[in-house]
N, C-alpha and C positions, 0 to 999 in steps of 0.2 A: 430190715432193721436199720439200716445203714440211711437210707435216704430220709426216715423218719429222727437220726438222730437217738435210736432205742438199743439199749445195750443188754437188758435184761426185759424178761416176760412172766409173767406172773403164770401158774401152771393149774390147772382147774380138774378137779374130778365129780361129777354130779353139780356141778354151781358151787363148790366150795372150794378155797386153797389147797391147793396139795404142797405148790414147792417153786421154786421159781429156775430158770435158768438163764442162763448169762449168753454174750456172745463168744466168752472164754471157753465158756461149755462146747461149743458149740464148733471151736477150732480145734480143739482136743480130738474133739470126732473125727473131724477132717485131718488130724493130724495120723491118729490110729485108723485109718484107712476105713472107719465104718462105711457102709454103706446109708446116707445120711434120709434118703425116699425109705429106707427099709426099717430104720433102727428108730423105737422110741423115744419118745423124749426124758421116759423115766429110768433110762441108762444115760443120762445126763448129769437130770434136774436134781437139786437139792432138796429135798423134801423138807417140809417143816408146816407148822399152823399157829394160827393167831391166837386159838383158842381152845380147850379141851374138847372137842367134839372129834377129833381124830389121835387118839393118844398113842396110834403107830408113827406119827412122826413128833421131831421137835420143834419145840418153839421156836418161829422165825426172832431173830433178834431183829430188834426195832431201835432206832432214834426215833429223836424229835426234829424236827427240822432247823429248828437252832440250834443243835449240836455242832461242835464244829469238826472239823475233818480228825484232827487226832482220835477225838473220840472213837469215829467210825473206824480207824486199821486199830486201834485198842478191840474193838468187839470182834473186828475180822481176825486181830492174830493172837489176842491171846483169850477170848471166850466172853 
């Protein structure tokens, strides 16, 4: 992730969105001693989808990419 500059990965089940996880995810593991070869990525990842064809998870919240940065911690911290 690091040498590509990638901090989050988008998370797939069958060719469809499931959820995505972060590099934050991902030191949290490392932090709580998981064993990171053994442990899932869906004891991480944030589930969510783009569209109703999986209504066990939520909706990924989306910008636009001219949104500007307030916008984005407004949807991260208060919904």
């Amino acid at each position: 992730m690091a040498q590509e500059d990638v901090s989050v990965l988008v998370v797939k089940i069958e060719g469809e969105l499931a959820g995505i996880i972060t590099a934050s995810d991902v030191m949290q593991g490392l932090a709580n001693d998981y064993d990171l070869e053994e442990t899932k990525i869906s004891t991480f990842m944030t589930g969510c989808r783009i569209d109703d064809k999986n209504p066990t998870n939520k909706i990924c919240a989306q910008l636009d990419e001219d949104d500007d940065v307030m916008s984005a911690l407004k949807v991260m911290y208060t919904g």
